[in-house]
N, C-alpha and C positions, 0 to 999 in steps of 0.2 A: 529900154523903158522900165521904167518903176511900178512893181505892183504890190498891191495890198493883200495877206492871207489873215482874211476874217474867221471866227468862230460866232456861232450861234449860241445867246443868252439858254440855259436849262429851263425856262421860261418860253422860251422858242419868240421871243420879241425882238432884244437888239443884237446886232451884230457887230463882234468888238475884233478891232486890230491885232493879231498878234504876233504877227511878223511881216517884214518889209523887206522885198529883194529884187531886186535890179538883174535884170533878163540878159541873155548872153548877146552878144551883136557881133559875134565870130558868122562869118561866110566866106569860103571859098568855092567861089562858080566853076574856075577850070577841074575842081575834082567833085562838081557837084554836092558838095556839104554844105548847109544850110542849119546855122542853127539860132538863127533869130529870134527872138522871142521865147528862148528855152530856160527853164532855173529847174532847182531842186531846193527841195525844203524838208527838212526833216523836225515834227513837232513830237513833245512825247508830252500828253496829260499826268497831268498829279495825280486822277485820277482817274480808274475804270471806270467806262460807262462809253455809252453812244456819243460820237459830236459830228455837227454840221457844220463841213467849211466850205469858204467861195474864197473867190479869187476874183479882184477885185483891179481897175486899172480906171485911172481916170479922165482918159485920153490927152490927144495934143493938139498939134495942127496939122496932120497927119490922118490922127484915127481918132474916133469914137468915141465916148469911155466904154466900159464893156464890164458886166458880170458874171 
């Protein structure tokens, strides 16, 4: 699945996209690993300071959306 990693406006209003990344769909049952719905992101600000992120999915036919 595809998910959205928002940041939070310094305003604390909108919430903008700033990266996009597609979840792992790796499962192997006979050795019990499970890694579905797993990513990694790594963000680095231009600048110091505080920031608020979510994570963000907009569902299917399947699940939800979800944040």
């Amino acid at each position: 699945m595809t998910v959205n990693i928002q940041s939070l406006n310094s305003e604390g209003k909108t919430w903008t996209i700033v990266a996009t990344k597609r979840t792992s769909e790796y499962s192997n049952v006979t050795l019990g690993e499970n890694f579905l719905g797993e990513f990694i992101v790594k963000i680095t600000p231009r600048v110091v300071g505080v920031y608020n992120y979510r994570i963000t999915y907009d569902g299917d036919s399947q699940y939800a959306h979800a944040y």
